[in-house]
C-alpha positions in Angstrom: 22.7 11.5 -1.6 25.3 9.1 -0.7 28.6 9.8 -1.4 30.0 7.8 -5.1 31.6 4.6 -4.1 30.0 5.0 -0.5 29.1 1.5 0.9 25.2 1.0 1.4 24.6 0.4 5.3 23.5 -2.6 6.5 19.8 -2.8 7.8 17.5 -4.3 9.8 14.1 -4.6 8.4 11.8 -5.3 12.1 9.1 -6.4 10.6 5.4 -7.8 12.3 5.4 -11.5 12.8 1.6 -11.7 13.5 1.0 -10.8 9.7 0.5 -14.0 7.9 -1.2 -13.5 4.8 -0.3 -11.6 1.4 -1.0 -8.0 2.6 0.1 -4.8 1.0 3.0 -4.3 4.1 4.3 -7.5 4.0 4.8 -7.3 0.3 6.1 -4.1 0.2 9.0 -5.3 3.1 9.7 -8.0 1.2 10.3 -5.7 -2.2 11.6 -3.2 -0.6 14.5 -5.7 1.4 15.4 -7.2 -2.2 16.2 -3.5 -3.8 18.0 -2.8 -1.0 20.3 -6.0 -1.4 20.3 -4.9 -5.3 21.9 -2.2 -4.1 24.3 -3.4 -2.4 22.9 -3.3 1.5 22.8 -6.3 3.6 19.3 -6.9 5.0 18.5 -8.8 8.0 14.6 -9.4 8.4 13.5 -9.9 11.3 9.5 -10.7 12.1 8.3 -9.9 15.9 5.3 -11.4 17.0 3.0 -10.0 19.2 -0.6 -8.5 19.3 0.4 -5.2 16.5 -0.3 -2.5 17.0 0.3 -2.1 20.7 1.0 -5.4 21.5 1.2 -6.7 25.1 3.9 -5.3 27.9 5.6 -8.2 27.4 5.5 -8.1 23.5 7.2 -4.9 23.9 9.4 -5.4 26.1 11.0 -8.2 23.2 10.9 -5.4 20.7 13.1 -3.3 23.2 15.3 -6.1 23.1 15.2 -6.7 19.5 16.2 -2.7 18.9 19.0 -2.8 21.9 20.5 -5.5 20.3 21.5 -3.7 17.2 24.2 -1.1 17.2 23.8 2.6 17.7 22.3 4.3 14.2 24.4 5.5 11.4 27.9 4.0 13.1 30.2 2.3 11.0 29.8 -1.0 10.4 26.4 -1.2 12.4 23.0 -1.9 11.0 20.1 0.6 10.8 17.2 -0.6 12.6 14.1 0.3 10.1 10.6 -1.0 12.3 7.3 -1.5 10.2 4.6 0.9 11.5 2.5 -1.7 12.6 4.4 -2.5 15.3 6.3 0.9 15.9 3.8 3.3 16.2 1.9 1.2 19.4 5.3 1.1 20.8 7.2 4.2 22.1 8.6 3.3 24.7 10.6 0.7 22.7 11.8 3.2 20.7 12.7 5.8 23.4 14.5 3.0 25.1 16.8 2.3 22.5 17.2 6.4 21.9 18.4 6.4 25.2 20.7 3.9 24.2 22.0 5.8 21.3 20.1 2.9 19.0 17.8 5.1 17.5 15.5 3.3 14.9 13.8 4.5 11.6 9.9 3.8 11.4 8.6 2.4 8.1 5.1 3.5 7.8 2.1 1.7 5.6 -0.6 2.5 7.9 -0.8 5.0 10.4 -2.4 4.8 13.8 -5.1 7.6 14.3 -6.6 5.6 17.3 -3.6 6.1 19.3 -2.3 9.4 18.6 -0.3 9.8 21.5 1.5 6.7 21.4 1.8 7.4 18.0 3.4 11.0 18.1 6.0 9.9 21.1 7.1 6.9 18.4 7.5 9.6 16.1 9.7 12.1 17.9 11.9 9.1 19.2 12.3 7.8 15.7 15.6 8.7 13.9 13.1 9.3 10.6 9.7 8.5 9.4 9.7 6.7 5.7 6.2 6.7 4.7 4.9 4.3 1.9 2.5 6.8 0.4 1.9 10.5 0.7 -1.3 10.1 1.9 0.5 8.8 5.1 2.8 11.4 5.1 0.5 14.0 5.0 -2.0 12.4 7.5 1.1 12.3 10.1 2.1 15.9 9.2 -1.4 16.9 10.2 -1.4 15.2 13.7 2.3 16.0 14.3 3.8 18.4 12.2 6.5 17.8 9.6 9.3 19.4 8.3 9.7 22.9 7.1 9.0 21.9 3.1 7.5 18.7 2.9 8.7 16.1 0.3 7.9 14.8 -2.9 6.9 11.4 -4.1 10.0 9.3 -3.6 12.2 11.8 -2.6 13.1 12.7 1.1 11.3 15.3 4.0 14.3 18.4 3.3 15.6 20.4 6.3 15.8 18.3 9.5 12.7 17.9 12.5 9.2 18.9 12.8 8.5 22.0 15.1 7.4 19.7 17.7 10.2 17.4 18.0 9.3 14.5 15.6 11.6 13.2 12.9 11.8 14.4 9.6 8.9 12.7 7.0 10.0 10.9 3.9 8.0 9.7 1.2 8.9 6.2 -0.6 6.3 4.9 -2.9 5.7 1.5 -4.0 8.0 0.5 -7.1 6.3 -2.2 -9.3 7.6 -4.9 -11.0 7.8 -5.5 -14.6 4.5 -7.8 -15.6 3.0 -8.8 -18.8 0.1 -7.1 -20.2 -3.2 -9.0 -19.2 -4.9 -10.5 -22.5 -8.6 -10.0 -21.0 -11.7 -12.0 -21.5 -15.3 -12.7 -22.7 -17.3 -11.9 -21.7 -15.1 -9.1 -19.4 -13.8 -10.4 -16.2 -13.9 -8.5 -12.8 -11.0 -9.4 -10.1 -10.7 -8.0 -6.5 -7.3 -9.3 -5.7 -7.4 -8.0 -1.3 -7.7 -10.2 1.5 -11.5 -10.5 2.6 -11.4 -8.3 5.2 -14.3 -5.4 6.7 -11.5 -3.0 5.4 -11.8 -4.2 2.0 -15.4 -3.9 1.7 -16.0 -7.4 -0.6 -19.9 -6.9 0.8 -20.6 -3.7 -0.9 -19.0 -4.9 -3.9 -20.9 -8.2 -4.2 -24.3 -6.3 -3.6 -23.2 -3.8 -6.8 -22.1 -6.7 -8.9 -25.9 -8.4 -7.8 -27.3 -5.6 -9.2 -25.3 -5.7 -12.7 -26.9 -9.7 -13.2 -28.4 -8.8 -16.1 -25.2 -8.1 -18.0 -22.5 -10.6 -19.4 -19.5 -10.4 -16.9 -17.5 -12.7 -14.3 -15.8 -11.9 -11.3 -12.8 -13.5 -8.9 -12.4 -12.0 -5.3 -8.7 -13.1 -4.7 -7.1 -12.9 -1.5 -7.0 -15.0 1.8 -10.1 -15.8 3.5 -8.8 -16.8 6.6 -7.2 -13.8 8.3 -10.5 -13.1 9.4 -12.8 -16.3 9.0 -16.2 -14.8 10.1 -16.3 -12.0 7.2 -15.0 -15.2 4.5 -18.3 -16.9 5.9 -20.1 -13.3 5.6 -18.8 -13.2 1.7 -19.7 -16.5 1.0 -23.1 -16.8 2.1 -23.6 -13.3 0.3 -22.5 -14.3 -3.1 -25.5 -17.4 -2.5 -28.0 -15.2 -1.1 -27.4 -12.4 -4.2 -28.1 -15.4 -7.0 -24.1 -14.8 -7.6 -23.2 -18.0 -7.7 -21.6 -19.7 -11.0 -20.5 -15.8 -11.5 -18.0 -14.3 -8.7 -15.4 -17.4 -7.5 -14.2 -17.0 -4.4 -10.5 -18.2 -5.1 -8.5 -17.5 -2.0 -4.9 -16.4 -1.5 -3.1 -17.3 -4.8 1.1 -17.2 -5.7 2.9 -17.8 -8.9 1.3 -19.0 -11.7 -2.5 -19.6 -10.7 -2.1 -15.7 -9.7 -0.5 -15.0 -12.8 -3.3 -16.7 -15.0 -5.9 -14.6 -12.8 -4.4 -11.7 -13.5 -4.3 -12.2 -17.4 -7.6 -12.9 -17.8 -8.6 -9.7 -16.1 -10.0 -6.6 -17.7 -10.9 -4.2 -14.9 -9.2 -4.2 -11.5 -11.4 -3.2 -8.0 -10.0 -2.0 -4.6 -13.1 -0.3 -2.9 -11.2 -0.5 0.8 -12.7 2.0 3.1 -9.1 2.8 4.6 -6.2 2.6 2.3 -2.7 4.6 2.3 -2.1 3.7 -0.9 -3.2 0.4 -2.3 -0.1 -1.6 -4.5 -2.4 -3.7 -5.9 -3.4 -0.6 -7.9 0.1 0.1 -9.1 0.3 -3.8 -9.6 -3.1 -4.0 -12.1 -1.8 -0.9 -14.4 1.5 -2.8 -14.8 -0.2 -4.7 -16.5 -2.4 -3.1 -18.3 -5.7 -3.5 -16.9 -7.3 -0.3 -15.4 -8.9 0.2 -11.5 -11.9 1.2 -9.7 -11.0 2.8 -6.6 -12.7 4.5 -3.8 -12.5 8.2 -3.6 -11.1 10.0 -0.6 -8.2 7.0 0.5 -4.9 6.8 -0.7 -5.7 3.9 -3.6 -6.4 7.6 -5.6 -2.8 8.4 -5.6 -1.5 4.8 -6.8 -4.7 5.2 -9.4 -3.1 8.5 -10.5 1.2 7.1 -10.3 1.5 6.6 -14.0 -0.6 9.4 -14.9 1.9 12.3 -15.8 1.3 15.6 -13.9 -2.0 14.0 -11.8 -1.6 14.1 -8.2 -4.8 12.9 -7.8 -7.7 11.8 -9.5 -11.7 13.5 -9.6 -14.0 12.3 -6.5 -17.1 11.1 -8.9 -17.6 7.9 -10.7 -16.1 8.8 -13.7 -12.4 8.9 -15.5 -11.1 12.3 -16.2 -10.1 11.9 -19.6 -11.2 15.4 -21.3 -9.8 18.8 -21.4 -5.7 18.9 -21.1 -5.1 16.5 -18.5 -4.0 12.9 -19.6 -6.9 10.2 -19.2 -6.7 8.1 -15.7 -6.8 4.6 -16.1 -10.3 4.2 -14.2 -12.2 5.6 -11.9 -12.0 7.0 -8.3 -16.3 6.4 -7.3 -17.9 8.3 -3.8 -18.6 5.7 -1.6 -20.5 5.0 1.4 -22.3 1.7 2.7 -24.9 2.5 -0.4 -23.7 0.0 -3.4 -25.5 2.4 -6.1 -22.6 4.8 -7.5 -20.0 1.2 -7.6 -23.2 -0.6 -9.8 -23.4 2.3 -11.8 -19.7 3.3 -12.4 -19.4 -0.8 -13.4 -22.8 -0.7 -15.8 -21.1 2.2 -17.5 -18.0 0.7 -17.9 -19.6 -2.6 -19.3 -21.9 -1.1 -21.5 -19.9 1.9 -22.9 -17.0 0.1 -25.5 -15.4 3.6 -26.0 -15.2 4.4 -22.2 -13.7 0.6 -21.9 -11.4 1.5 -24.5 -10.0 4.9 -22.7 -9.6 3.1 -19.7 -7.6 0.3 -21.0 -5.3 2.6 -23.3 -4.6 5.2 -20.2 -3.6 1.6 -18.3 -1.4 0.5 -21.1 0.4 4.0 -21.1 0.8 4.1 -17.2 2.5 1.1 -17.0 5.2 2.4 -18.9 6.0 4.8 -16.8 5.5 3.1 -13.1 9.2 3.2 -11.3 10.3 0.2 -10.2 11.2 -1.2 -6.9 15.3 0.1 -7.5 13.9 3.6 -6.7 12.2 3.0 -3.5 14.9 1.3 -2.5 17.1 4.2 -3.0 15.2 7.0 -2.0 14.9 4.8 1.3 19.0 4.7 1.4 19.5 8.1 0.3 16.4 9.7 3.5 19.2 7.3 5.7 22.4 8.6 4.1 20.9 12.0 4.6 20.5 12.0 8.1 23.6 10.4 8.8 
């Protein structure tokens, strides 16, 4: 912990420049810079372009200069140089460079990079520390790479110094969430999706369990941008035609402010099937206000499903919400899922056809969002893992 009345350091976020739409990184950077500034840190942004991860030799050769421009870690009146993941972890030998230098940077993980694990474990071990953006992460890096002697908690810091094999310590900062309203609903009950349409994200499966829930009373929005990857927009499109969906799931694109805003508060029940997630803040993001998740078992959406929930780490692997015995109810579900659309359709009949299930849901939502933290404490768990290692 910093020391009372110690100044915050200044920092430089590094941050990918090829990146454009709303995705879970780029919002989390952009929270995580204004806590920071809360807290009294200057924060210097600065987006990179290139090909992330890996990039071209001439992309990261830039990066090295980006890092070599800063001044050397932890000095006095110097920034700390804090690289997203994305376009650290492709990199080493940007970061080694500027080790060499005595410019050693942090690495800000949201993804990790289990096709490259060698370029990934040399960014690790020339990083001055790892902050991690979920524990799933954390742990998956600890597996390939080791970690410190005792792990860490949910927004707390990696204790006692480097991994056995040389990399930097782990540290664990989860998502905050802003303060939101709680969604009013619909009817009949309304469905959103709010994640770019991406393979990743799965918007396929979902549409083909949604065609097979036709003959209930429901609506659905997928929101998110459909042109960070144009052929799978065209792919989601023509499905939602060729599945009779038409007139019932809108396809509404990337939306800010208000028209996001008025999505969100007609929602009832939130969906994030990705087939890869760390930790999913759109999750975190729904229960604020209010309105319970779907999730897909086994990725890291399980542990933002579970943030509220006091004294659930994670939530059950089947299709439905663990809300008997002495455990507190989950706002949702965490469904098995593979390319068959069968257990989403049936977790979603359930849920439309079951008011007292509904009603669980929506109650363990309303609860959780009471106690989600808010962005203040990522921000200072990131400036005490720094102040720690200074």
């Amino acid at each position: 912990m910093p020391e009372p009345g110690a100044a915050s350091p200044a920092v430089r976020l590094i941050v990918p420049g090829n990146v454009r739409h709303n995705s879970g990184g780029n919002a989390y950077n952009a929270a995580l810079a204004r806590g920071l500034t809360g807290l009294g840190a200057a924060v210097d942004i600065l987006p990179v372009d290139g090909h992330w991860p890996v990039g071209s030799e001439e992309e990261r050769r830039r990066l090295t200069g980006v890092l070599l421009e800063g001044g050397p870690e932890g000095a006095a009146g110097e920034p700390v140089a804090i690289v997203d993941g994305l376009v650290a972890l492709g990199a080493p030998h940007a970061l080694e460079e500027a080790a060499a230098a005595g410019k050693q940077a942090w690495i800000l993980v949201h993804m990790t990079l289990p096709e490259h694990p060698d370029l990934e474990g040399r960014a690790l071990a020339a990083a001055a520390g790892v902050i991690c953006t979920s524990s799933t992460a954390a742990a998956e890096l600890r597996s390939r790479h080791g970690s410190a002697p005792n792990g860490s908690a949910p927004n707390g810091s990696a204790p006692n110094g480097s991994a056995p094999n040389g990399s930097a310590p782990i540290h664990v900062a989860l998502p905050g969430t802003s303060a939101a309203p709680l969604a009013a609903g619909s009817s009949p009950p309304h469905v959103v999706a709010v994640a770019a349409l991406l393979p990743n994200k799965d918007q396929l499966l979902l549409l083909e369990a949604l065609a097979g829930i036709r003959d209930l009373r429901w609506t659905a929005a997928l929101v998110g941008s459909d042109s960070a990857d144009p052929a799978y927009a065209d792919a989601v499109l023509g499905a939602i035609i060729r599945l009779g969906l038409a007139g019932r799931v809108s396809v509404r694109g990337e939306l800010t402010g208000q028209a996001l805003e008025a999505e969100w508060d007609r929602a009832d029940l939130s969906l994030l099937i990705s087939r890869a997630e760390a930790y999913g803040m759109v999750v975190t993001e729904s229960l604020a206000r209010g309105i319970p998740v779907v999730v897909r078992a086994g990725t890291g959406a399980v542990e933002a499903l579970a943030a509220g929930s006091p004294g659930r780490s994670e939530a059950p692997d089947g299709g439905a919400a663990a809300d008997g015995g002495a455990e507190p109810a989950l706002p949702g579900a965490a469904v098995v899922l593979g390319t068959d659309p069968a257990p989403l359709e049936a977790a979603l009949r359930t849920w439309l056809t079951d008011p007292e299930l509904r009603s669980r849901w929506r109650e363990a939502a309303q609860a959780a969002r009471k106690r989600l933290p808010g962005w203040d404490a990522t921000a200072r768990t990131v400036l005490d893992a720094i102040a720690a290692a200074s």
